[in-house]
DOGU-848104 format. One line per field, with one value per residue (C-alpha): x, y, z; residue in one letter. Coordinates in steps of 0.02 Angstrom, whole numbers. Layout:
<pts>
xx	[X, ...]
yy	[Y, ...]
zz	[Z, ...]
aa	[A, ...]
</pts>
This chain:
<pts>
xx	[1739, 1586, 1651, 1644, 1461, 1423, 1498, 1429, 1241, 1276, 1326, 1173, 1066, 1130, 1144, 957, 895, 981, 887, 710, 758, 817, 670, 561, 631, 622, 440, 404, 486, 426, 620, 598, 783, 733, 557, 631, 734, 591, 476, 628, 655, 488, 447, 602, 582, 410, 302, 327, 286, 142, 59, 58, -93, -158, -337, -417, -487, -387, -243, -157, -175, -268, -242, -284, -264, -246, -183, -25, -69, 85, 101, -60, 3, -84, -20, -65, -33, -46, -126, -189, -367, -476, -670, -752, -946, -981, -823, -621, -490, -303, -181, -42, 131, 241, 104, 10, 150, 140, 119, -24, -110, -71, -136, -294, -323, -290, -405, -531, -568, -477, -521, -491, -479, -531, -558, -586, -712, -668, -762, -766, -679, -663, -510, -561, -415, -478, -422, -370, -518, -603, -492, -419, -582, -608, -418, -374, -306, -138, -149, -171, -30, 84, 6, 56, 244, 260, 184, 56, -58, -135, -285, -380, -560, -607, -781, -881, -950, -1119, -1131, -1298, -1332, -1371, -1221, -1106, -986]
yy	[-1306, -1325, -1152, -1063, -1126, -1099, -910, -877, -915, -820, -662, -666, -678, -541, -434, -476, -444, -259, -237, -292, -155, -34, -45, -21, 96, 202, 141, 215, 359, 436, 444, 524, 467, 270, 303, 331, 189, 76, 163, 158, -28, -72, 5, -53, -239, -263, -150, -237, -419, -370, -258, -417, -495, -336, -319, -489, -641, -727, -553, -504, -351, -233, -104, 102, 162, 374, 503, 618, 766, 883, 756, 685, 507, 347, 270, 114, 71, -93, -74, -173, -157, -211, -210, -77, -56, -40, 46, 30, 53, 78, 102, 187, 144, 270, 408, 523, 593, 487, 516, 406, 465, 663, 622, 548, 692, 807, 730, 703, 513, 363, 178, 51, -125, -274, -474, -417, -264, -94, 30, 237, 283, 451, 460, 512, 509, 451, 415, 264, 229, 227, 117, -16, -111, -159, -226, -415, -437, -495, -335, -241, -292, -232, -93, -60, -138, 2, 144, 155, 308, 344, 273, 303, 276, 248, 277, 211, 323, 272, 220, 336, 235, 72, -16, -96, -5]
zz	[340, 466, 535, 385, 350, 496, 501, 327, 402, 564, 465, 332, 472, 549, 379, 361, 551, 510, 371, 436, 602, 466, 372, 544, 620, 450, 453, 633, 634, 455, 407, 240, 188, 245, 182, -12, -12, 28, -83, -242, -212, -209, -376, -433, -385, -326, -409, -581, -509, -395, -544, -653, -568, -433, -456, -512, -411, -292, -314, -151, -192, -294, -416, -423, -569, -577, -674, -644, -560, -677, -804, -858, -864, -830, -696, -609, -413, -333, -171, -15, 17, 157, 139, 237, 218, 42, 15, 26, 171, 132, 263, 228, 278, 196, 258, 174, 65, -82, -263, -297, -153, -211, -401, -341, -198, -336, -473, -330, -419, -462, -537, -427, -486, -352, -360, -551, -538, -579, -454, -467, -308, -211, -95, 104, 267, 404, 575, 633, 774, 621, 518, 631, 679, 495, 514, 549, 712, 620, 495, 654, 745, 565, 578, 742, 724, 567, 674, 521, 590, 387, 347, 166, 137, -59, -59, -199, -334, -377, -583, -625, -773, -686, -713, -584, -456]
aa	[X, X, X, X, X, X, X, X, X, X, X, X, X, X, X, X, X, X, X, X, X, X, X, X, X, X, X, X, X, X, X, X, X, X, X, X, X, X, X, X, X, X, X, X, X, X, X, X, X, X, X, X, X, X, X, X, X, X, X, X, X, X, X, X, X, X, X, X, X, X, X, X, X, X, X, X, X, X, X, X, X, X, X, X, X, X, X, X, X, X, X, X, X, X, X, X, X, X, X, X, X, X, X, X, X, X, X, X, X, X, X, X, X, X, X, X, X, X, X, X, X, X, X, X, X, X, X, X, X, X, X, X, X, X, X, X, X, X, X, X, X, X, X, X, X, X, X, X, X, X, X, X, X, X, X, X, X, X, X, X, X, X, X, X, X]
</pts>
C-alpha cells in the first residue's frame, strides 16, 4: 500500500515539475503556442479571482481598466505594479503582444486602479536598465528566470482641475 502512496506522490511531483519547466521554457523563449495556453488559463481560472479584489488596499495586484481597440468594450485587467517615481512600472511576461497592452497603446490612455485610487495613465516601453532597478531583488530574479525583457511605464496624467491623480 506504502508503494502505491508512495508512487502516486512520486508521479504528481513529476507531472507538476513538467509543468512549472513547460511553463518556463514557454516563458523564455516567447513560444507563442505555450504563451496562449498560459494566457487562456489564466483568464480562464485566475483572471476572475484576482479581478475580485485588484486595485484596492492591501490588493496584490492592481487593476487597468481600457477600452477595446475594434470593439469598444470595457474591459478590466488585473495587473502587477511596482512604484516608479511618481508613476507605474509593469513588466511584462507574455511580451509586448498583448491585448490590454494593444487597447491602451491604441487609445493612448487607460484608468488604472491602485491601493484604492484611480489614476489617468499613459502607457510608455521602456528598457529594462531602466526598469529593473525599481524591481525587488526577488521580483528581479522572476524576471530573469521568465526571460521577461518588456517593461511598461504608466505615466501619470495630471487631473487639470485640481483633483487627485
Amino acid at each position: 500500500m506504502w508503494t502505491g502512496i508512495l508512487w502516486a506522490v512520486v508521479g504528481l511531483l513529476v507531472v507538476v515539475l513538467a509543468g512549472f519547466l513547460a511553463l518556463v521554457v514557454s516563458m523564455r523563449t516567447k513560444n507563442r503556442r505555450g504563451l496562449g495556453i498560459i494566457r487562456r488559463f489564466g483568464k480562464r481560472f485566475g483572471r476572475s479571482i484576482e479581478l475580485r479584489t485588484a486595485g484596492e488596499p492591501g490588493a496584490s495586484a492592481a487593476v487597468i481598466r481600457h477600452v477595446g481597440r475594434r470593439s469598444g468594450a470595457p474591459y478590466a485587467t488585473p495587473v502587477g505594479v511596482y512604484p516608479m517615481d511618481d508613476d507605474f512600472l509593469v513588466y511584462l511576461p507574455y511580451g509586448r503582444d498583448v491585448d490590454w497592452l494593444r487597447n491602451i497603446r491604441a487609445a493612448g490612455a487607460a484608468e488604472l486602479r491602485v491601493e484604492g485610487r484611480t489614476h489617468r495613465v499613459t502607457p510608455q516601453l521602456v528598457e529594462p536598465a531602466e526598469a529593473l532597478p525599481y524591481l525587488s531583488k526577488r521580483d528581479r530574479g522572476v524576471a530573469r528566470l521568465f526571460g521577461v525583457t518588456d517593461f511598461l511605464v504608466l505615466r501619470r496624467v495630471p487631473v487639470a482641475s485640481g483633483g487627485t491623480t
